[in-house]
C-alpha positions, 0 to 999 in steps of 0.5 A: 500500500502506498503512502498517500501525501499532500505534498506535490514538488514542480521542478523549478525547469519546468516553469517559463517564469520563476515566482517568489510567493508563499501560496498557489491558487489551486482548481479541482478541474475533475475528478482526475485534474488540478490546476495550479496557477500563481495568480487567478484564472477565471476560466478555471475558477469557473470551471472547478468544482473547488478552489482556494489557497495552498501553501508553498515551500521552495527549495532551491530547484523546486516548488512544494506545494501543500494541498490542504487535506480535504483535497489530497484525501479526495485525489488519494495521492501518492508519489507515484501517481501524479504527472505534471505539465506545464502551460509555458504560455500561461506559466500555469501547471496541470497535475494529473492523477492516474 
């Protein structure tokens, strides 16, 4: 049985443009989709069935992102069940949830 957390890491080389903030706005797109932006998106936000905050910590090559509870508990994530893009564009980030 795999350990669920409600941590997510996003490498620092995956983002077009680095950012120094304390939170994330986070977007339950579906019952398989986060979307995590550093600003708001209103097309998410009109999309998602749940929204708020998250805390992030950096590390020197990336970004940790600590869902709050209600919200790992629901994806039942684990380290190994995760995938992860980013929008260069947008500079906006997609986890997946297998």
């Amino acid at each position: 049985m795999k350990m669920e957390t409600n941590e997510i890491e996003i490498p620092k080389d995956m983002l077009a443009r680095k950012t120094k903030l304390k939170s994330v706005r986070v977007y339950a797109l579906s019952h398989h989709t986060l979307g995590i932006s550093f600003k708001s998106v209103p097309e998410w936000s009109k999309r998602s069935f749940w929204e708020g905050e998250a805390k992030v910590n950096e590390t020197s090559d990336s970004y940790i992102v600590i869902l709050p509870k209600k919200v790992s508990g629901f994806y039942s994530i684990t380290p190994d069940n995760i995938g992860i893009s980013v929008s260069p564009k947008s500079n906006t980030i997609q986890i997946d949830f297998e």
